[in-house]
C-alpha positions in Angstrom: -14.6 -21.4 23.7 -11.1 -22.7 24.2 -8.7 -20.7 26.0 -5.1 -21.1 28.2 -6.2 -19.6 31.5 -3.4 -18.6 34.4 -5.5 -18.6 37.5 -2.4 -17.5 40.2 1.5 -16.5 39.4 4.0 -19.6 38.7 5.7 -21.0 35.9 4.4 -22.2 32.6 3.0 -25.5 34.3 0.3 -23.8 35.9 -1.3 -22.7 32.8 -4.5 -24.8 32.0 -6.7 -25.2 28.8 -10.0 -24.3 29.8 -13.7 -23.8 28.5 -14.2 -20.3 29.2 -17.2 -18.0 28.0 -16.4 -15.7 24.7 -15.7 -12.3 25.1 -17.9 -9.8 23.5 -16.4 -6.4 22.0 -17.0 -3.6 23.8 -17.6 0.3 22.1 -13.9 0.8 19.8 -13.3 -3.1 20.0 -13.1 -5.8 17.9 -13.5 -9.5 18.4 -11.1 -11.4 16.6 -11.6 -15.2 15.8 -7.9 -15.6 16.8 -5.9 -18.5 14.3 -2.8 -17.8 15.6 -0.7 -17.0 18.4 2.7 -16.0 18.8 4.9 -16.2 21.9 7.1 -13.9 23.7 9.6 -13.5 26.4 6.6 -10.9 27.8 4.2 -13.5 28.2 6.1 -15.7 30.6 7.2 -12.3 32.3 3.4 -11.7 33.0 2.5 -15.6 33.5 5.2 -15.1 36.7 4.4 -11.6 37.6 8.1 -11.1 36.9 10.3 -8.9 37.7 7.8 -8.6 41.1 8.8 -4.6 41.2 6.3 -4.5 37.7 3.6 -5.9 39.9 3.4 -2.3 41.4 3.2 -0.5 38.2 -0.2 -1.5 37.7 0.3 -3.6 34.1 0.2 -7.6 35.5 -1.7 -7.6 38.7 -0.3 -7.5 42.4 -1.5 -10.6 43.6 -2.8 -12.4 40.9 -2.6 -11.9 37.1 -4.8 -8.6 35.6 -6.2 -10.9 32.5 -6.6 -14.4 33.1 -6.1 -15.4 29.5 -2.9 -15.4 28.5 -1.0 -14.0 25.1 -1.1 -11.3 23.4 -0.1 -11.8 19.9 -2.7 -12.9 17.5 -3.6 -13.3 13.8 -7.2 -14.1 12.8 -10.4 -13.1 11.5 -12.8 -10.2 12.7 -15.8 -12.2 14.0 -17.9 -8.8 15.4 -17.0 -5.2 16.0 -18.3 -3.0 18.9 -20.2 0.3 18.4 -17.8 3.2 16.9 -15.5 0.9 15.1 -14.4 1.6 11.2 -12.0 -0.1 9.0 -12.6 -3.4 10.0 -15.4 -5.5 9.4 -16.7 -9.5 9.7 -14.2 -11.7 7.8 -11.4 -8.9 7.7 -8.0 -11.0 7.7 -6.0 -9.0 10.8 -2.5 -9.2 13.3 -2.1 -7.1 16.2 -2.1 -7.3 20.0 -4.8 -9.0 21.5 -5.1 -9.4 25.1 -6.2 -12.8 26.1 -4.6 -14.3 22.4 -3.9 -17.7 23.5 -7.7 -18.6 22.9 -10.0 -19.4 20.0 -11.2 -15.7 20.3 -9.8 -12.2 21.5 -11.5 -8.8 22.5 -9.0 -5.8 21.5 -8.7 -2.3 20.5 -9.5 -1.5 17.1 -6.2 0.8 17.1 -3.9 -2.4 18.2 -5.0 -4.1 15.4 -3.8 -3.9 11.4 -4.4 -5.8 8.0 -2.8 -8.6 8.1 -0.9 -9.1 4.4 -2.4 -11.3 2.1 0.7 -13.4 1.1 1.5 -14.8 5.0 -0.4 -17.7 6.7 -1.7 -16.7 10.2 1.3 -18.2 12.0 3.1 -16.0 9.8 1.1 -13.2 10.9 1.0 -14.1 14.1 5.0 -13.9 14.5 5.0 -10.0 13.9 3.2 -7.8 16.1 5.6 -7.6 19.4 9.2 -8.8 17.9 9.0 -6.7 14.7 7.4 -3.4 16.1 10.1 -3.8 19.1 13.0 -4.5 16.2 11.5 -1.5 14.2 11.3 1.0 17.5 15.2 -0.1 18.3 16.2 -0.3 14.8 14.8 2.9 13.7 13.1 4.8 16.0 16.0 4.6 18.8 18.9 3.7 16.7 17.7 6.2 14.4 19.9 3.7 11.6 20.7 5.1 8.2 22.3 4.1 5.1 26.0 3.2 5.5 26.5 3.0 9.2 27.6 -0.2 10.8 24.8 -1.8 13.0 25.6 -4.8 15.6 22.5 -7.2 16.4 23.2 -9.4 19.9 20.7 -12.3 20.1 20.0 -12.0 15.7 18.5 -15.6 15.5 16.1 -14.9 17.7 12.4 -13.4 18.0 13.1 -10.2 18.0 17.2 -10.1 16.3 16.1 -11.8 13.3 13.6 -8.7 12.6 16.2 -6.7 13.9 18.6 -7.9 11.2 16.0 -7.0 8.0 14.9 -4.0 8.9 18.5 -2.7 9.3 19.1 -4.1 6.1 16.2 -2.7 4.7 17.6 0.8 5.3 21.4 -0.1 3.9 22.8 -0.6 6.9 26.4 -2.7 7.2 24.5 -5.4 9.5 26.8 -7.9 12.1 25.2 -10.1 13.8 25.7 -12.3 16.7 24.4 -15.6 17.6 25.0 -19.6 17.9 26.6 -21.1 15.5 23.2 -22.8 14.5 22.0 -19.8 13.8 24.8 -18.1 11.2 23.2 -19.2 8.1 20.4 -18.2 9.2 21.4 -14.6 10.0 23.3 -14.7 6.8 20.7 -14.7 5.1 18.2 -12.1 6.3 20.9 -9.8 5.2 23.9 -9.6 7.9 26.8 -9.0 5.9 29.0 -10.7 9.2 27.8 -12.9 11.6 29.8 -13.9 14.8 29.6 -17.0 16.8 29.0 -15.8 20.6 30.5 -19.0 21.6 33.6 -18.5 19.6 33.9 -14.7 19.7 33.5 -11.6 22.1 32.2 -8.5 20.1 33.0 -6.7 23.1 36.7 -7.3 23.2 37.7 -6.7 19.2 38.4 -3.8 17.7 35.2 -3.0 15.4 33.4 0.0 16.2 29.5 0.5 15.5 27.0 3.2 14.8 24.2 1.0 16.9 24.4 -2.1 19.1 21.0 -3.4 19.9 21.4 -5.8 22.5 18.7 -8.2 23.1 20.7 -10.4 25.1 22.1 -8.3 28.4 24.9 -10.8 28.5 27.4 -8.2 28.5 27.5 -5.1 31.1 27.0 -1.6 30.0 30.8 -1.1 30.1 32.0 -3.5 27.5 29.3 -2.5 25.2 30.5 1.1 25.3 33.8 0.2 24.3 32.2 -1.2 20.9 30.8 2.0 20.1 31.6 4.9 17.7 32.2 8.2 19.6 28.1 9.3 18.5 27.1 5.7 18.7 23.9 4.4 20.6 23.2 1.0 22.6 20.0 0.2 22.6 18.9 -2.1 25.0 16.3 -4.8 24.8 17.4 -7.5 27.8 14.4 -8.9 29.3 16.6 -10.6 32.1 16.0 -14.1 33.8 13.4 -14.9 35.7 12.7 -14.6 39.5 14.4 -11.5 39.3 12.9 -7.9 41.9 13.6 -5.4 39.6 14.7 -6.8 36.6 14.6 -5.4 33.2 13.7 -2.4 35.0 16.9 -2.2 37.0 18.5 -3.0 33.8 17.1 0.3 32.6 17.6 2.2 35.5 21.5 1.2 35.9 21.5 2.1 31.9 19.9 5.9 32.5 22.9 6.5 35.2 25.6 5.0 33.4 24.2 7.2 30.4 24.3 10.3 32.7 27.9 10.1 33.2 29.0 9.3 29.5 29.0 10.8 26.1 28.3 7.8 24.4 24.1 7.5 24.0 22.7 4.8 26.2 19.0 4.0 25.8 16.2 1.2 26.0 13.3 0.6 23.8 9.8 1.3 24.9 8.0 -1.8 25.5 6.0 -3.0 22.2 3.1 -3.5 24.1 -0.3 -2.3 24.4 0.1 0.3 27.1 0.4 3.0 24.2 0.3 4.1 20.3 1.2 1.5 18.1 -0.9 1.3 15.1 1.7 3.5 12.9 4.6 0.8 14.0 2.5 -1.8 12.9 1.4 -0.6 9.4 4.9 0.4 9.0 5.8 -3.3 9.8 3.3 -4.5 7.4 4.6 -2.2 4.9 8.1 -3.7 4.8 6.4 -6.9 4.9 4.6 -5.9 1.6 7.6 -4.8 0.0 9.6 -7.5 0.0 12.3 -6.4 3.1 11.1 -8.3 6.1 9.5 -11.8 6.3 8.8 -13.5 9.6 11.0 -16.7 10.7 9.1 -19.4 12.5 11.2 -21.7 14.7 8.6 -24.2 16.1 5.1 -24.4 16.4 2.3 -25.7 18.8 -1.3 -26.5 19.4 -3.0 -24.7 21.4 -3.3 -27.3 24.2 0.5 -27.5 24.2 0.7 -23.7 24.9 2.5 -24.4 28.4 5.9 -25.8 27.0 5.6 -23.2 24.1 6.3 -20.6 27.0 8.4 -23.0 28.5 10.5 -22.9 25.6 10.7 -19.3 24.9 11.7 -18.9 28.6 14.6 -20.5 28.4 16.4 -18.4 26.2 17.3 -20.1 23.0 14.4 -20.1 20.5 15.0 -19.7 17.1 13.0 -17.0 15.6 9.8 -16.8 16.5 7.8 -19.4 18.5 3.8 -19.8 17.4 1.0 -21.5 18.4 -1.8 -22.7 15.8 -5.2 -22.1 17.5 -7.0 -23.1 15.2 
């Protein structure tokens, strides 16, 4: 089969389309004939090994990368299932994460992956599993957002902001968003009720105060942030930093837990959307807004497969509208 393979650590150039052998799905796993691919800022922070302190934790590799296919959002068909496996059988349209996704075929989990819902395309599908389960954990499951409270959105045109944006909606929120000025109509529409130039205007210095500030940018320190925030009010923080960086998005973390320590005002990051633990229930409930009308993906650009290299390259600089997905197949 086809497949993007990273052989060392480096930059999206060194990834190479390669004729590799198909995996076969282990006991609990399912093979997924894999249509489409979407990317994130996490797979050029694994194709780099980046920030180098993550090397240690076990979850890219020390010297060289842990899975030499790259990607790990997919949409597709179930080709095979391994031994133990229910729910999903030959044919089954699913999403999910696949390790390995940037390839014709995937070998996952059986509890990574969900129905995929019948009224997207698989670049469609594709586009969900990391941004909107990571926009659903900061939304509601950190933010803990209701009906009524004011909700800003920093970086809402993008990957994982323009989920962001609907799901707040989806539970009556009053929904700002920030982003380039290409973006505003776009973040109009998926349900912000004010959108703010970031060229123009600094959130951080006006007087508006908010229930929730995810920030998916980390262009402003903990301080200012603060400032913007209701006496109860909660920053959640999603900034996956620049690369070539030691620490990170895990400094980032870190300097948030001690500027948390020493104020009243609830600082807190999300819990990477990744495949290092449960998921399943974020996904169907992803699926389920999906289904009902609140949440639909948006799809910036698109690339074949053998292009995958400057669709990483693109999503690693920083400005990518929406979601960026490769077609596999």
């Amino acid at each position: 089969m086809k497949a993007v393979v990273q052989e060392r650590f480096g930059p999206p150039d060194s990834l190479r389309l390669r004729e590799v052998d198909r995996p076969r799905p282990g006991a609990g796993q399912v093979l997924v004939r894999v249509h489409a691919a979407a990317v994130n800022p996490y797979d050029w922070h694994m194709l780099r090994g980046d920030p180098y302190a993550a090397r240690l934790l076990g979850g890219m590799g020390v010297t060289r990368p842990k899975h030499r296919v790259a990607g790990i959002d997919a949409a597709g068909v179930v080709e095979d299932v391994g031994a133990g496996v229910r729910g999903f059988g030959p044919g089954d349209p699913v999403l999910g994460f696949c390790p390995g996704a940037f390839a014709e075929y995937a070998s996952t989990s059986a509890s990574l992956l969900v129905p995929a819902p019948a009224d997207l395309t698989f670049e469609q599908a594709a586009a969900l599993p990391m941004g909107a389960v990571t926009a659903l954990r900061g939304i509601r499951t950190v933010g803990r957002v209701g009906a009524g409270q004011r909700v800003l959105v920093n970086g809402a045109g993008g990957g994982v902001g323009s989920f962001a944006v609907q799901i707040a909606a989806a539970l009556d929120a009053e929904v700002t968003g920030v982003c380039s000025a290409r973006n505003t109509d776009l973040v109009r529409s998926l349900g912000a009720t004010r959108v703010l130039d970031y060229a123009r205007e600094d959130f951080t210095g006006e007087d508006e105060r908010y229930d929730v500030v995810l920030d998916n940018v980390g262009n402003h320190p903990p301080g200012r942030l603060r400032r913007v925030l209701t006496p109860s009010g909660v920053l959640v923080a999603n900034g996956g930093g620049s690369p070539g960086r030691v620490f990170g998005a895990i400094g980032a973390m870190l300097r948030l837990a001690a500027a948390d320590a020493v104020t009243r005002r609830r600082l807190r990051p999300i819990l990477p959307a990744a495949p290092a633990g449960p998921v399943h229930e974020d996904l169907l409930a992803v699926t389920a807004l999906v289904g009902a009308g609140q949440v639909a993906p948006v799809i910036g650009r698109t690339f074949a497969l053998a292009d995958t290299a400057r669709a990483v390259r693109h999503v690693e600089e920083g400005h990518a509208r929406g979601k960026t997905v490769i077609t596999v197949r």
